[in-house]
C-alpha positions as CSV (number, residue, x, y, z in Angstrom):
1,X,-103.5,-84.9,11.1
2,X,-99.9,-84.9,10.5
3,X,-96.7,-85.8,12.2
4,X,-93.2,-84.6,12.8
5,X,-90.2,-86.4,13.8
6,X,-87.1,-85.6,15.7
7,X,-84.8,-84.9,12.6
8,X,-82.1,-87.5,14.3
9,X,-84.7,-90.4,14.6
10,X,-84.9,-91.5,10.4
11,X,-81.6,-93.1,10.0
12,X,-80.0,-95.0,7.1
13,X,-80.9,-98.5,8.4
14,X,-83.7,-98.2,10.6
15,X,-85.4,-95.4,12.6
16,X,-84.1,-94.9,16.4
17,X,-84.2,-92.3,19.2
18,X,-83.8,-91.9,23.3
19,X,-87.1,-92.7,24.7
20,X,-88.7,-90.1,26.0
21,X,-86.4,-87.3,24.7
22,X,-87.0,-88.3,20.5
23,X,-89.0,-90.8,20.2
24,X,-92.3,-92.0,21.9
25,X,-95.9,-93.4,21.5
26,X,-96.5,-90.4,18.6
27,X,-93.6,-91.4,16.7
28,X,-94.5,-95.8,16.8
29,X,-98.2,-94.2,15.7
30,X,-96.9,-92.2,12.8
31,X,-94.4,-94.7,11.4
32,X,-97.7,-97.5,11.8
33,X,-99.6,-95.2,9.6
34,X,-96.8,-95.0,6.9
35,X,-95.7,-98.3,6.5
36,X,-99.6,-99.5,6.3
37,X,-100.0,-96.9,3.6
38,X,-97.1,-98.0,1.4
39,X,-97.8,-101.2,1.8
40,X,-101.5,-101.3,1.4
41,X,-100.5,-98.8,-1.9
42,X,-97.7,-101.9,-2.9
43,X,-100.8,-104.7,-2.6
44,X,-99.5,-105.7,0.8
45,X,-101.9,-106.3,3.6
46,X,-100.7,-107.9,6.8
47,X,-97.7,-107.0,8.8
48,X,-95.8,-109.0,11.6
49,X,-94.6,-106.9,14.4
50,X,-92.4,-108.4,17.0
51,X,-90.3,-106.2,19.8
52,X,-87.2,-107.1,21.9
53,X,-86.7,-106.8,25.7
54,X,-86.5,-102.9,26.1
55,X,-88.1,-102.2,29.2
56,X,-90.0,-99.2,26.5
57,X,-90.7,-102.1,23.9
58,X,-94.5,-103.0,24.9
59,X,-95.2,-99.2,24.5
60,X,-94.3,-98.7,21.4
61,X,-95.8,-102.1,20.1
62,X,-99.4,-100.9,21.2
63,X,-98.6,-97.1,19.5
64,X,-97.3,-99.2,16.5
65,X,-100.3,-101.7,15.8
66,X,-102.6,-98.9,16.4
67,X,-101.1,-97.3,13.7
68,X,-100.9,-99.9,11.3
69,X,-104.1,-100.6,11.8
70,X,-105.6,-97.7,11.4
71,X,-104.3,-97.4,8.0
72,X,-106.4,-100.5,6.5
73,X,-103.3,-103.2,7.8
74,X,-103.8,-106.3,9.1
75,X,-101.7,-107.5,12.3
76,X,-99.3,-110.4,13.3
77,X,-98.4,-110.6,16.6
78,X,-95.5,-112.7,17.1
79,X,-94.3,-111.2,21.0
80,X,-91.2,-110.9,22.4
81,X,-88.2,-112.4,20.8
82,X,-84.9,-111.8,18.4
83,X,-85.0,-109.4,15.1
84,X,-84.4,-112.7,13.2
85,X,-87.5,-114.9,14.3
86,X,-89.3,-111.4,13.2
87,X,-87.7,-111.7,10.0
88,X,-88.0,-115.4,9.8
89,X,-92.0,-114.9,10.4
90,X,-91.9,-112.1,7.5
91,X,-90.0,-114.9,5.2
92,X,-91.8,-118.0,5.8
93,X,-95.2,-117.4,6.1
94,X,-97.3,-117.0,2.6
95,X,-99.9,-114.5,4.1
96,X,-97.4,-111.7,5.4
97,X,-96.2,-109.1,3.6
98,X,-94.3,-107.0,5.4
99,X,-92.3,-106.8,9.3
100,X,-91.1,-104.6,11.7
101,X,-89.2,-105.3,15.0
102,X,-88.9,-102.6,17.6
103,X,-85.9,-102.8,18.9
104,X,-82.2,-100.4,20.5
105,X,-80.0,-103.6,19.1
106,X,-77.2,-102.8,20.7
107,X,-77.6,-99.1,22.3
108,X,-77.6,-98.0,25.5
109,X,-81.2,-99.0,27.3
110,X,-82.7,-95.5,27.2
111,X,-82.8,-96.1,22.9
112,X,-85.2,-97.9,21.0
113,X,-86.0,-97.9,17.5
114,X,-87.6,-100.2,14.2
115,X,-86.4,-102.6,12.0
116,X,-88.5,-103.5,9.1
117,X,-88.6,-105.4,6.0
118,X,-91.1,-104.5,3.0
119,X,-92.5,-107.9,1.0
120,X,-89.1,-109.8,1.0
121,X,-86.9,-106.8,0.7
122,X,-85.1,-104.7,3.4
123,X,-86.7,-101.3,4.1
124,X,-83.9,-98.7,4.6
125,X,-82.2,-95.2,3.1
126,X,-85.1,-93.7,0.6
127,X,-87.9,-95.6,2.3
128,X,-87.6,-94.5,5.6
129,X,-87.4,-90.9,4.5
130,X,-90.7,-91.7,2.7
131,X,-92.2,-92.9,5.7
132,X,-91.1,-89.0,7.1
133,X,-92.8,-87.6,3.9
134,X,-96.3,-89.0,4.6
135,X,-96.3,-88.1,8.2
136,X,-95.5,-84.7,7.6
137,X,-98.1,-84.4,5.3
138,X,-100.6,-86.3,7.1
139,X,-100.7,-88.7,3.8
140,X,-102.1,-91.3,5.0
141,X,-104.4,-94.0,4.1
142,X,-107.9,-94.7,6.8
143,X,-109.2,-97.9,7.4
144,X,-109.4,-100.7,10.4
145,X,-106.8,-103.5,10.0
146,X,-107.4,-106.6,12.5
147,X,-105.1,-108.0,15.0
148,X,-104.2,-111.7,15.4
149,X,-101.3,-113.2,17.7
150,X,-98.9,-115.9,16.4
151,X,-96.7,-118.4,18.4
152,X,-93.8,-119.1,15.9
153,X,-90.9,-119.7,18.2
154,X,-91.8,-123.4,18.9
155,X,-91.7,-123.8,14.6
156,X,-88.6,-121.1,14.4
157,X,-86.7,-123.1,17.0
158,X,-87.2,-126.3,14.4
159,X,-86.1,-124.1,11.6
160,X,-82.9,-123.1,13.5
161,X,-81.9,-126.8,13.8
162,X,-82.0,-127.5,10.2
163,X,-79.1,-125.6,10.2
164,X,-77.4,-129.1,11.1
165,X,-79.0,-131.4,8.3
166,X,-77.0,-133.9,6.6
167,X,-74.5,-134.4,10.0
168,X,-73.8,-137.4,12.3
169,X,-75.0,-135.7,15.3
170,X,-72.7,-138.3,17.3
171,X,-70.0,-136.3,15.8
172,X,-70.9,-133.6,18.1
173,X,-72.0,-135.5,20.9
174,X,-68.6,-134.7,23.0
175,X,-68.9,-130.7,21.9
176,X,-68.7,-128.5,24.5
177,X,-70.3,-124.9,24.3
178,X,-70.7,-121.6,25.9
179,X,-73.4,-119.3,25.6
180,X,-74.0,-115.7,26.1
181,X,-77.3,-113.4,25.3
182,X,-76.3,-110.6,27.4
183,X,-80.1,-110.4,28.8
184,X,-80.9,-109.4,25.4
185,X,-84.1,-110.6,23.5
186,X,-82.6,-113.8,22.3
187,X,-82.3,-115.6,25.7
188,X,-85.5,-117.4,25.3
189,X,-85.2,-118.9,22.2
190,X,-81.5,-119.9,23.0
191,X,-82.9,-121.9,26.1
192,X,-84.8,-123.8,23.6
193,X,-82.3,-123.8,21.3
194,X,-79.2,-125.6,23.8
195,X,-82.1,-128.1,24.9
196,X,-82.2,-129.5,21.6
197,X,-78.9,-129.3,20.0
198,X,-76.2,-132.3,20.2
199,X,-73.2,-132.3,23.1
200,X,-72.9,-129.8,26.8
201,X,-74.5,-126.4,26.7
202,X,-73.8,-123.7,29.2
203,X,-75.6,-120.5,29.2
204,X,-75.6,-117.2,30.4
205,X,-77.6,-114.2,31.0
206,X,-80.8,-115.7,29.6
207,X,-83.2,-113.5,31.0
208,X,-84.3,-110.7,29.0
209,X,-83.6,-107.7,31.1
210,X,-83.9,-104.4,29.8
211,X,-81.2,-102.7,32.0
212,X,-78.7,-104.8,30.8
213,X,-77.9,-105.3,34.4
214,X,-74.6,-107.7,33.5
215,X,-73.1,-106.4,30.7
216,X,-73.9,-104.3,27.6
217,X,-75.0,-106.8,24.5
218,X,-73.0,-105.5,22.1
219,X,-70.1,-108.9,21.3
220,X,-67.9,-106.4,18.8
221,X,-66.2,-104.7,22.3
222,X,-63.9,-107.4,23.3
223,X,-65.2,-106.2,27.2
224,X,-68.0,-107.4,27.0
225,X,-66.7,-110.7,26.3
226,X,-65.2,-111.2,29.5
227,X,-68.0,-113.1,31.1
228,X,-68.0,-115.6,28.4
229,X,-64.2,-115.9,28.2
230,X,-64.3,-116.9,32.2
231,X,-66.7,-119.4,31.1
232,X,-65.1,-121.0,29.0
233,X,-62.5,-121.2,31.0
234,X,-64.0,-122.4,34.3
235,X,-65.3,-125.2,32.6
236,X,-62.7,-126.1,29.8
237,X,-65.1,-125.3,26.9
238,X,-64.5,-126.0,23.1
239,X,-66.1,-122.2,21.9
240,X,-67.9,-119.6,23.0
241,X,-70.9,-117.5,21.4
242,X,-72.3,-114.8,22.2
243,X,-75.0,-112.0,21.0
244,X,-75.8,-108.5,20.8
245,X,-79.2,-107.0,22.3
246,X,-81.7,-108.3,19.5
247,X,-79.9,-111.4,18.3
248,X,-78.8,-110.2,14.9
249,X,-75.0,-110.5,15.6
250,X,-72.8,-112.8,16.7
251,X,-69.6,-112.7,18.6
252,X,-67.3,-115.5,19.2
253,X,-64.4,-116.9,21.3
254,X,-62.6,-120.2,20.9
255,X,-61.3,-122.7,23.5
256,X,-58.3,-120.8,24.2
257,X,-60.1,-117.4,25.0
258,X,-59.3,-115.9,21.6
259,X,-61.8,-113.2,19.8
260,X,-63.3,-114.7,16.8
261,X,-64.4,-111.1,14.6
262,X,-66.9,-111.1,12.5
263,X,-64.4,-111.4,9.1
264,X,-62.9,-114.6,11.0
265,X,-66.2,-116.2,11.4
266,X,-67.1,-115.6,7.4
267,X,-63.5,-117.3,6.8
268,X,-64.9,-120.2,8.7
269,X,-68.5,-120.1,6.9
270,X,-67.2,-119.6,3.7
271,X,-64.4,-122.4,3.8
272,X,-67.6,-125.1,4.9
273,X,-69.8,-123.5,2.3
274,X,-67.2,-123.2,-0.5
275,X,-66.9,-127.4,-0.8
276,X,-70.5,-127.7,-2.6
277,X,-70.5,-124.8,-3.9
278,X,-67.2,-123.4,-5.3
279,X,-67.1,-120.5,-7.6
280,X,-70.1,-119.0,-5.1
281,X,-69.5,-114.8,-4.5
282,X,-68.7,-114.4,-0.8
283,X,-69.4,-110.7,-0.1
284,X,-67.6,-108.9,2.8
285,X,-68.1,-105.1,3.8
286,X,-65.4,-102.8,3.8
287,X,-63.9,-103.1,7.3
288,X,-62.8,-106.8,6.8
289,X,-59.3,-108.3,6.8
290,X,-57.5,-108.7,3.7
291,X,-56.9,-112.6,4.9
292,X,-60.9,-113.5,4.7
293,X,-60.6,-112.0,0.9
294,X,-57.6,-114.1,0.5
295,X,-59.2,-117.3,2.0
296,X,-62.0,-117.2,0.3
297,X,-60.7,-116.8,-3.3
298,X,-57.9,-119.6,-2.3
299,X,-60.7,-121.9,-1.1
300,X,-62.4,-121.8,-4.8
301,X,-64.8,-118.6,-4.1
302,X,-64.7,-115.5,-5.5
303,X,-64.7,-112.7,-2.8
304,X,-66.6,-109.5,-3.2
305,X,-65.9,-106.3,-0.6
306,X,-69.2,-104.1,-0.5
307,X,-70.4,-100.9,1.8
308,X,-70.8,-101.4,5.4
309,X,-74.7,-101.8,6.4
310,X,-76.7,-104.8,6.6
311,X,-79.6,-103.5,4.3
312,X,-77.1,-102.5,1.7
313,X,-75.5,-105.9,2.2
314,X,-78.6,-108.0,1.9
315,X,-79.6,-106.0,-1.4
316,X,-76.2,-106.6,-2.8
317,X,-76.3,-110.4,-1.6
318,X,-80.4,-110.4,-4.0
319,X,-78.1,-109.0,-6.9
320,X,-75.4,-110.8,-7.2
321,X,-76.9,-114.2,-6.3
322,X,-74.4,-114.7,-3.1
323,X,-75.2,-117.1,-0.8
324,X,-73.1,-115.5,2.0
325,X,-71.7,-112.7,3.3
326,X,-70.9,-110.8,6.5
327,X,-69.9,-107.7,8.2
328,X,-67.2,-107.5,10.7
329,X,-69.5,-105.9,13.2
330,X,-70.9,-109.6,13.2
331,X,-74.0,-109.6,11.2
332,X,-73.9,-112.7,8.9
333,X,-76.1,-113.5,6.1
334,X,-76.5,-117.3,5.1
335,X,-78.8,-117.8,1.6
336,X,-77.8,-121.3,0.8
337,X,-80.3,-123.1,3.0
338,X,-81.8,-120.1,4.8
339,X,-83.5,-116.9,3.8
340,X,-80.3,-114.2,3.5
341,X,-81.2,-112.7,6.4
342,X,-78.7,-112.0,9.6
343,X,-79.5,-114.6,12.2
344,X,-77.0,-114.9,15.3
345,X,-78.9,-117.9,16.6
346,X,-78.6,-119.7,12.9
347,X,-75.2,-118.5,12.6
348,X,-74.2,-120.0,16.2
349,X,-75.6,-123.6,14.6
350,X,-73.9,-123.1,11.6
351,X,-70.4,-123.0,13.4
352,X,-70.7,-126.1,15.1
353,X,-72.2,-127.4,11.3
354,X,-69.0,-126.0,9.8
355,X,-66.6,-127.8,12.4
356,X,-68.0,-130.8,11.9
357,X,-68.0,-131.0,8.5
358,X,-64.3,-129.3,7.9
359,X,-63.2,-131.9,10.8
360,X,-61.7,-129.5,12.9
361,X,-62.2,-127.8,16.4
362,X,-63.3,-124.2,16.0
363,X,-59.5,-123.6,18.1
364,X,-57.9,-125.0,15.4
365,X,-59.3,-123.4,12.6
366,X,-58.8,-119.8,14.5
367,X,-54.6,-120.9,15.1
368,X,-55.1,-121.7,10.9
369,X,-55.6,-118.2,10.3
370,X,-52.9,-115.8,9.6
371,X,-51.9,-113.2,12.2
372,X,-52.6,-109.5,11.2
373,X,-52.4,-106.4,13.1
374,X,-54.8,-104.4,13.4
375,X,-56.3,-101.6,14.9
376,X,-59.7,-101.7,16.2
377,X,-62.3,-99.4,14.6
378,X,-61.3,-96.0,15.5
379,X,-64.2,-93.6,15.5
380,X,-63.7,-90.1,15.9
381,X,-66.0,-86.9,15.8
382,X,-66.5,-84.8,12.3
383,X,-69.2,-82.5,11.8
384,X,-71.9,-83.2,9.3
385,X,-71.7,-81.1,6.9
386,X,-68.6,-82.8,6.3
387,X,-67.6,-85.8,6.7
388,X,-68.7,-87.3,3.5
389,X,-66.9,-83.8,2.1
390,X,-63.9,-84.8,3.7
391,X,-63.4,-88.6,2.6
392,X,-64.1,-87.0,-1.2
393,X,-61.1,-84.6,-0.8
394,X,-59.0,-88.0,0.6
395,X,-60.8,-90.0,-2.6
396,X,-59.3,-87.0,-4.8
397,X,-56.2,-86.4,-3.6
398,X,-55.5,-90.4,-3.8
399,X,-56.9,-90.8,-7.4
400,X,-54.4,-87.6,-8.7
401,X,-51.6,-88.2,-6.6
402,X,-51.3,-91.9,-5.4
403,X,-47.9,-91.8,-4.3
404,X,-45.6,-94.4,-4.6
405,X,-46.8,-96.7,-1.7
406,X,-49.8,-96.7,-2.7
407,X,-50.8,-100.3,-4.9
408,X,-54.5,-99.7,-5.1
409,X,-57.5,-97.5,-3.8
410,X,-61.0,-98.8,-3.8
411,X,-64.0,-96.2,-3.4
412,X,-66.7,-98.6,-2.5
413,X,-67.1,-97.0,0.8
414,X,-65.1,-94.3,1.6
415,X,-61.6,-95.1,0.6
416,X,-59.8,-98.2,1.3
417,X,-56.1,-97.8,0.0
418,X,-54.2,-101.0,-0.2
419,X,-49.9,-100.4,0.0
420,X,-47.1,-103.5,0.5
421,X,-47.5,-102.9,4.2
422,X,-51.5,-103.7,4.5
423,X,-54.4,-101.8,4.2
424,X,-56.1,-98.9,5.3
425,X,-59.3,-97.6,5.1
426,X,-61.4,-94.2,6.5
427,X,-65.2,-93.9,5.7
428,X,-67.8,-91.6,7.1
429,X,-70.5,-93.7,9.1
430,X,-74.1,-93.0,7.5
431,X,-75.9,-92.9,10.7
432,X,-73.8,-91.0,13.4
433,X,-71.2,-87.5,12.7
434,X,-68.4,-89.8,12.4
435,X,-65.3,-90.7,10.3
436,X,-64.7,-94.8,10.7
437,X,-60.7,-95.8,10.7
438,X,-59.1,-99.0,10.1
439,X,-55.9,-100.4,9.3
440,X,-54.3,-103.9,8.8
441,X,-50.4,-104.7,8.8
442,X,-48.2,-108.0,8.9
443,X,-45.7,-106.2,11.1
444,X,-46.1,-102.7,13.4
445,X,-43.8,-100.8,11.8
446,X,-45.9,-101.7,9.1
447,X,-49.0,-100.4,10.5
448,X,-47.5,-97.0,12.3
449,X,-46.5,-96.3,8.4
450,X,-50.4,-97.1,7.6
451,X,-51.3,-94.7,10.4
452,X,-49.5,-92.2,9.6
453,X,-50.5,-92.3,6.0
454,X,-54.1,-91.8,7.6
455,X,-53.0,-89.2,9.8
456,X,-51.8,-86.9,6.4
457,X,-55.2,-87.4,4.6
458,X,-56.7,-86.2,7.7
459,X,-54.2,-83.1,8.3
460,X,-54.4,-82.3,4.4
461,X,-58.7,-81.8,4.8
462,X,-57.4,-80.1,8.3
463,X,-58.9,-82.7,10.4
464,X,-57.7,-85.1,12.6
465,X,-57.9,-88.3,14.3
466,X,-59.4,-87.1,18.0
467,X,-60.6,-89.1,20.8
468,X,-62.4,-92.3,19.8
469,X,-65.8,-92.2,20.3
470,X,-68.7,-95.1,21.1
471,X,-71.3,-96.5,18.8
């Protein structure tokens, strides 16, 4: 017995494919097997398994405990809910040893796919080509694993909460929120969550839906936003949060209808944290403003810009001892008084923690922040073969012949060039055939000069920036 997979379906960060057309029942089955043999070969023994709203989810949860199983693994039911109380199970109970999630996060509804975490550690890049490896050579380990469920949300919920220890709770008792899960698989434990937390909840789009039939939960595409920024008007909110499919990342608004990114929020996060703990490393990926890098290392911290992906940021976050970071995409990573892994739900708790304790409405920290232009993410279409060819020629080029505009060029991920206009920064994505843009100014004529600077690397490797494409 052996397996193949589609060869788009083992990605950098997590395995994922259209239903039906790449991935199936075969596929959950195979990747069971795998994961039960390395883990059974690691000393592991007992997995938890959790899956999101997908209307495909259920499906692939039976294929997937099957296989586990039937590799020698014990089981963990925990249901329906978000990546995080999956992750939160893995973390806090002494008996498990490893997790995965199925779950699309935020893709269309026809995807699906697995998140998983290996005895504390994420599971990603090398290990999921491994998990390739022993299907196709049918390498896999026989025995019968057996199958318990687990109700953790009531205990999760509780854990959540903690996230406002050591504050007057009549501080917050005039705070007034909005809510959005976006039908995604967070709904339920948000209902739970707003019953219990201080001051006037409002929610929407609680019911986990598969078809996304409102909008699509992804809170980095300001559009989908809209819903929440009526809400927040209609009834003369303080904030508004929201989150994508699977719960893992946060979006935000404030009272005045003004997006909160996800290097915004870590300026807020890391300004709270920073007063008990200066001199902590606040890591940010490569996409993030030059103000959060700023902020932090004026609020005591010193800031630390690593590659884009939350497995590579969680690993980085275990080496350097950091007890935060974020990505601008909106996952954010507390390991202060949580476990380091990205938690939307937590993170929404933590912002009404931080503005409590910094004394100051989440409006009024937003209007604190400087104003930068910038350009959204602009994605654009490269083949392959070379796109990480293409941002070495760039890396080259900018490393024998700067230029005199040029101040500094970092090669964490792809090349971010920093010039007395701003930043900008082009990076090939490691799990679509794209080249990722970015740039920051103080002014626009400042940030047309930035572009254009772009548009030369691009015309020199005789490529350039087409149409932006989705996620």
């Amino acid at each position: 017995m052996s397996h193949q997979f589609d060869p788009t379906v083992l990605r950098e960060y997590d395995i994922r494919g259209i239903i039906g057309e790449t991935l199936g029942p075969d596929d959950a089955r195979a990747i069971g097997r795998g994961f039960a043999t390395l883990l059974k070969r690691a000393g592991g023994s007992k997995v938890a398994v959790g899956y999101d709203g997908r209307v495909s989810s259920p499906m692939l949860e039976h294929a997937l405990i099957e296989g586990l199983t039937s590799s020698g693994c014990d089981v963990v039911r925990i249901g329906m809910g978000a990546t995080p109380m999956l992750y939160y199970a893995e973390a806090s109970a002494k008996d498990i040893d490893g997790g995965i999630q199925i779950t699309g996060s935020h893709n269309p509804a026809n995807y699906n796919g697995f998140k998983m975490v290996f005895q504390g550690r994420p599971f990603f890049g090398a290990d999921i080509l491994r998990i390739g490896e022993l299907a196709a050579a049918g390498d896999w380990l026989d025995g019968t694993g057996e199958v318990e469920t687990r109700e953790i949300m009531g205990e999760y919920i509780d854990r959540l909460l903690s996230g406002l220890d050591g504050i007057d709770t009549a501080a917050l008792a005039n705070l007034k929120v909005g809510w959005d899960a976006g039908n995604g698989a967070a709904g339920p434990a948000l209902e739970l969550l707003a019953e219990r937390l201080p001051g006037e909840h409002h929610l929407l789009f609680t019911e986990v839906d598969g078809n996304f039939p409102n909008h699509h939960p992804d809170p980095t595409v300001e559009a989908n936003l809209e819903d929440l920024r009526a809400l927040v008007a209609a009834k003369n909110l303080d904030f508004g949060v929201a989150f994508d499919g699977d719960g893992d990342r946060i979006g935000a608004i404030d009272g005045e209808g003004r997006v909160i990114w996800g290097d915004q929020l870590l300026m807020i996060y890391a300004e709270d944290l920073l007063r008990d703990r200066p001199d902590a490393t606040i890591i940010a990926d490569v996409k993030a403003s030059r103000a959060l890098f700023d902020h932090v290392a004026k609020c005591g911290g010193k800031p630390l810009m690593w590659k884009t992906g939350h497995s590579l940021i969680k690993s980085k976050m275990k080496e350097t001892g950091s007890p935060l970071a974020g990505e601008m995409s909106g996952h954010v990573f507390f390991a202060d008084t949580y476990y380091g892994f990205d938690d939307a739900l937590y993170a929404g708790v933590r912002l009404l923690a931080a503005s409590a304790r910094l004394g100051k409405s989440v409006t009024q920290l937003r209007s604190e922040m400087p104003d930068m232009l910038n350009t959204p993410e602009m994605r654009f279409q490269v083949d392959e073969s070379r796109k990480f060819a293409a941002i070495d020629e760039v890396s080259a080029r900018l490393k024998n012949n700067p230029g005199p505009e040029v101040e500094e060029v970092n090669a964490t991920d792809g090349v971010r060039v920093n010039t007395k206009d701003g930043w900008w920064l082009l990076r090939a994505s490691n799990t679509q055939d794209v080249l990722v843009a970015r740039a920051e100014s103080d002014t626009q004529d400042g940030l047309e000069r930035l572009l254009a600077q772009i548009d030369e690397q691009l015309a020199l490797s005789g490529l350039e920036r087409g149409e932006t494409v989705g996620h």
